[in-house]
Structure formats: C-alpha cells, structure tokens
VEXLUM-72950 format. One record per residue (C-alpha): residue number from 1; residue in one letter; chain; y, x, z. Coordinates in steps of 0.001 Angstrom, whole numbers, plus 500000, padded with zeros to 6 digits. Layout:
BEGIN
    i  aa  ch       y       x       z
  NUM   A   A       Y       X       Z
...
This chain:
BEGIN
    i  aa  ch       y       x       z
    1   X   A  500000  500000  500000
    2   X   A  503693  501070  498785
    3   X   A  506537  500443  501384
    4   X   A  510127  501066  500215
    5   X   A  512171  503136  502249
    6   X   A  515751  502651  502088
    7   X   A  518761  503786  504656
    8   X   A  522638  503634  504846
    9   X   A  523341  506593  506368
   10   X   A  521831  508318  502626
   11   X   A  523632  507135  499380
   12   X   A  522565  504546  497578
   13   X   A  519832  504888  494473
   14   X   A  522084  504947  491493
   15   X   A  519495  503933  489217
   16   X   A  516231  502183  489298
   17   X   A  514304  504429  491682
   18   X   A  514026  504059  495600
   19   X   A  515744  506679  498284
   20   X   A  511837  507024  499533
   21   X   A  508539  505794  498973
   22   X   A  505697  505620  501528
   23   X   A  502064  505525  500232
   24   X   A  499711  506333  503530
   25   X   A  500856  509353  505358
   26   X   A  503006  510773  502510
   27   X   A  506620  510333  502319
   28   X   A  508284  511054  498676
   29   X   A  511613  511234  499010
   30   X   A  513920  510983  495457
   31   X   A  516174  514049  494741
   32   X   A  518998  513886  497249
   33   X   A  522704  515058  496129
   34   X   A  525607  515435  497746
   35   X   A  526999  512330  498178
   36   X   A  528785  511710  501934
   37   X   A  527700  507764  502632
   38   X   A  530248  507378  505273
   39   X   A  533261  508165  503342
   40   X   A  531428  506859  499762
   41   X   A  532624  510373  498119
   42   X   A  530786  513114  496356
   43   X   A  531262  516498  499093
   44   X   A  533800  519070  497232
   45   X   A  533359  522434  496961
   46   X   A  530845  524961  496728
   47   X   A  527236  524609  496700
   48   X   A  526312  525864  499966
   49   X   A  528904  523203  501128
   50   X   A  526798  520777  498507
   51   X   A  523757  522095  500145
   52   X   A  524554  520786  503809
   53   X   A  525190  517576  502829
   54   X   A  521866  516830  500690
   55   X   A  520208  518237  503545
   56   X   A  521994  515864  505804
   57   X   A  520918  513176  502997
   58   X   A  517141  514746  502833
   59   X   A  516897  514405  506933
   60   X   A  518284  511064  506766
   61   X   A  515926  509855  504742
   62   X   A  513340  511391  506036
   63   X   A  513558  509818  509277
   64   X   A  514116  506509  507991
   65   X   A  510706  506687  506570
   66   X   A  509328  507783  510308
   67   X   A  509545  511862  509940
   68   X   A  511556  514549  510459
   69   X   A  511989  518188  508752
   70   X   A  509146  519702  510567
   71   X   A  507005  517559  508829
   72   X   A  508110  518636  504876
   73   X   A  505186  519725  502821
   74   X   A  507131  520107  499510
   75   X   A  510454  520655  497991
   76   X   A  511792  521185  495207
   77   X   A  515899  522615  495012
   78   X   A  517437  521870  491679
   79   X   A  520513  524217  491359
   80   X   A  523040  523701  488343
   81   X   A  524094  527442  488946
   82   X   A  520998  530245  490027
   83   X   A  523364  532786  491501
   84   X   A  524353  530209  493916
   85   X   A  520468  530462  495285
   86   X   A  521340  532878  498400
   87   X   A  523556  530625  500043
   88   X   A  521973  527540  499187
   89   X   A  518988  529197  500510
   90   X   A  520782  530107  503900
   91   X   A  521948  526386  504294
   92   X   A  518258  525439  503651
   93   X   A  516877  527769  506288
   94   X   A  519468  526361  508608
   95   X   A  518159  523199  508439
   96   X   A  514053  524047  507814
   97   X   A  514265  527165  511229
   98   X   A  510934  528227  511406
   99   X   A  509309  525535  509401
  100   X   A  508689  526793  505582
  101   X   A  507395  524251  503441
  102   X   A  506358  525000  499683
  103   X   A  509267  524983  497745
  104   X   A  510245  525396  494185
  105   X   A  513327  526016  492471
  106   X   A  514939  525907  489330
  107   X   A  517772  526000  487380
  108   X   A  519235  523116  485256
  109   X   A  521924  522696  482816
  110   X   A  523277  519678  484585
  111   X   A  522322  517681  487529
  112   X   A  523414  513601  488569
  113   X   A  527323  513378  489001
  114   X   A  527400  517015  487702
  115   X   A  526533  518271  491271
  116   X   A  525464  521717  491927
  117   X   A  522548  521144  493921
  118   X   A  519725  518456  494377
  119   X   A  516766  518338  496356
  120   X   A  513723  516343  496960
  121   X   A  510736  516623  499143
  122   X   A  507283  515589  499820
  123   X   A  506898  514761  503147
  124   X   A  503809  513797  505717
  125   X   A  504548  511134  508596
C-alpha cells in the first residue's frame, strides 16, 4: 500500500508528483530545492546557502513521513554548477554528522526554478 506524504513546512509539488511517497518501510522523498515555505520565496544566493535550505526541505519531509536523517539510505545531490560540490558537501555533512548514506552526484545543465542545487533521498522509517 502507497500513502502520500505531504507537509507545509516543505514547498509545495509544482507538478504532478508528491513531496514523499511511503511504500512499507521506505520513504522516497521527490528532489527537494530551495524553496523557503514560510516566506513562499526561492532562498538567494549561493549554493551552499541553497544547500541549507533543501536540507531543511529534505528533513522536513522526512519527518513528515515518520523519519529523520539518521535514517537516509540514499541520495542523490543534483548541482547546476560541480565546483560548487565542496561547500555543498560541507552543508550536507552538517546536516548528515556521522551518518553517511550512499549518495550520488551529478551535474546538470539546469535544475527546477534554475536553482543550483536539488536533492532527493531514499529513506527507511
């Protein structure tokens, strides 16, 4: 069974997906960008700035469907920009500690919004 997981304090789908799906233990959570749900703006600035708030977005999420970052099996980081990998990769750690999922991450010529950074996870709750 397939329970849609949805939450205000993450933006909005802007398209016909869901913020989250649950399907047994697993949690798949859509790409996340950075998109501040309080103040209905995209976040300004660079993408280590992006980064904290799609993490804020991920974690959001994430415990909306029951879980919380210790529990992330999978992500993948979309970054419109691959020099900007160290400090995305700092904010990421931030927010992971000593947890290290799997993780993949790629370049792309241009992300929703045209954002710098997107991420989405795979997560077990």
């Amino acid at each position: 069974m397939l329970q849609t997981i949805n939450t205000e304090k993450a933006p909005k789908a802007i398209g016909p997906y869901s913020q989250a799906v649950k399907a047994g233990s697993l949690l798949f959570v859509s790409g996340q960008i950075p998109f501040d749900p309080e103040k209905n703006e995209l976040v300004q600035g660079p993408a280590e700035i992006q980064a904290e708030q799609v993490l804020k977005n991920l974690s959001a999420v994430i415990a909306a469907g029951g879980g919380d970052m210790s529990k992330v099996i999978k992500t993948t980081v979309f970054l419109s920009n691959m020099d900007d990998f160290p400090k995305v990769n700092e904010v990421y750690e931030k927010h992971f500690g000593d947890h290290r999922p799997a993780r993949a991450c790629v370049a792309v010529a241009t992300l929703p919004k045209n954002v710098d950074v997107e991420i989405d996870a795979i997560v077990e709750v």
